[in-house]
C-alpha positions in Angstrom: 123.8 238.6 93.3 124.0 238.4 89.6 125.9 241.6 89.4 128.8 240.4 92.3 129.4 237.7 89.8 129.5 239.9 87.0 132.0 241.9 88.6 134.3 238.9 90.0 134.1 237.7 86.3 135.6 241.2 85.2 137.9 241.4 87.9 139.0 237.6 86.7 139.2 238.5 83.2 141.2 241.9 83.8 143.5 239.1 85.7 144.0 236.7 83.4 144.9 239.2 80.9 147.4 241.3 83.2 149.2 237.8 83.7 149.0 237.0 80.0 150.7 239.9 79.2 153.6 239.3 82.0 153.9 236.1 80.2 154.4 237.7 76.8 157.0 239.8 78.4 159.3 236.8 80.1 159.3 234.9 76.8 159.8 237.9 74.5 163.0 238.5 77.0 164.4 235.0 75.9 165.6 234.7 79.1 163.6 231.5 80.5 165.0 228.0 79.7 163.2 226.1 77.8 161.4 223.9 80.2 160.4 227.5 81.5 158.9 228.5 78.2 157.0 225.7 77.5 155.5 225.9 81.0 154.8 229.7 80.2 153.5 228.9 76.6 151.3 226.6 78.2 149.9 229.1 81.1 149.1 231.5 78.0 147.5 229.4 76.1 144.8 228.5 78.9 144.3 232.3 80.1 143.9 232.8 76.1 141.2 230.3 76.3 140.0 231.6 79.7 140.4 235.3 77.8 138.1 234.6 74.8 135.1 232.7 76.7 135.1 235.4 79.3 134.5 237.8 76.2 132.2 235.6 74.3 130.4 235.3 77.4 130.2 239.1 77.3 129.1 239.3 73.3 126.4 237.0 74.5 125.2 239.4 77.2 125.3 242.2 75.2 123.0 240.8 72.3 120.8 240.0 75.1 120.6 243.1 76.7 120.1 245.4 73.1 117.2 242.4 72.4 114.2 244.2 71.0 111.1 243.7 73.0 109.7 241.8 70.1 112.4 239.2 70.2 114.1 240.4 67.3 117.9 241.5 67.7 119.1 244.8 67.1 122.4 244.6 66.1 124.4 247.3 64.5 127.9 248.3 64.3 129.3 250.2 67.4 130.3 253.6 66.9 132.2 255.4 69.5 130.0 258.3 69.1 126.9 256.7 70.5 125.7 257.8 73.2 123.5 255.6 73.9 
């Protein structure tokens, strides 16, 4: 169950951010009026906030999952060469 809702969350987030993005687009055209662009400033800035929980969400998940079995985190920097 856990895992549908991890993948509905990732499916939201990849969302969000696709629409974000067409956002960026329309205003960096400067073709919207301005009552447009406000209302499109105002969608980004709620997926942006929608965005960064989604990934702090994540973060938290992450530390939880590399959590020692003594409690203690393991935190290090990522490396793309890890394999692990």
């Amino acid at each position: 169950m856990a895992e549908a809702k991890d993948t509905a969350s990732i499916a939201d987030f990849e969302k969000s951010l696709d629409e974000l993005e067409k956002l960026v687009r329309d205003l960096e055209q400067g073709e919207l009026s301005l009552e447009q662009s406000l209302s499109a400033f105002e969608r980004g800035v709620k997926l942006t906030r929608e965005c960064q929980q989604a990934l702090k969400s994540a973060e938290q998940r992450v530390e939880q999952l590399i959590q020692s079995s003594d409690g203690t985190l393991e935190t290090r920097p990522f490396s793309p060469d890890d394999n692990a």
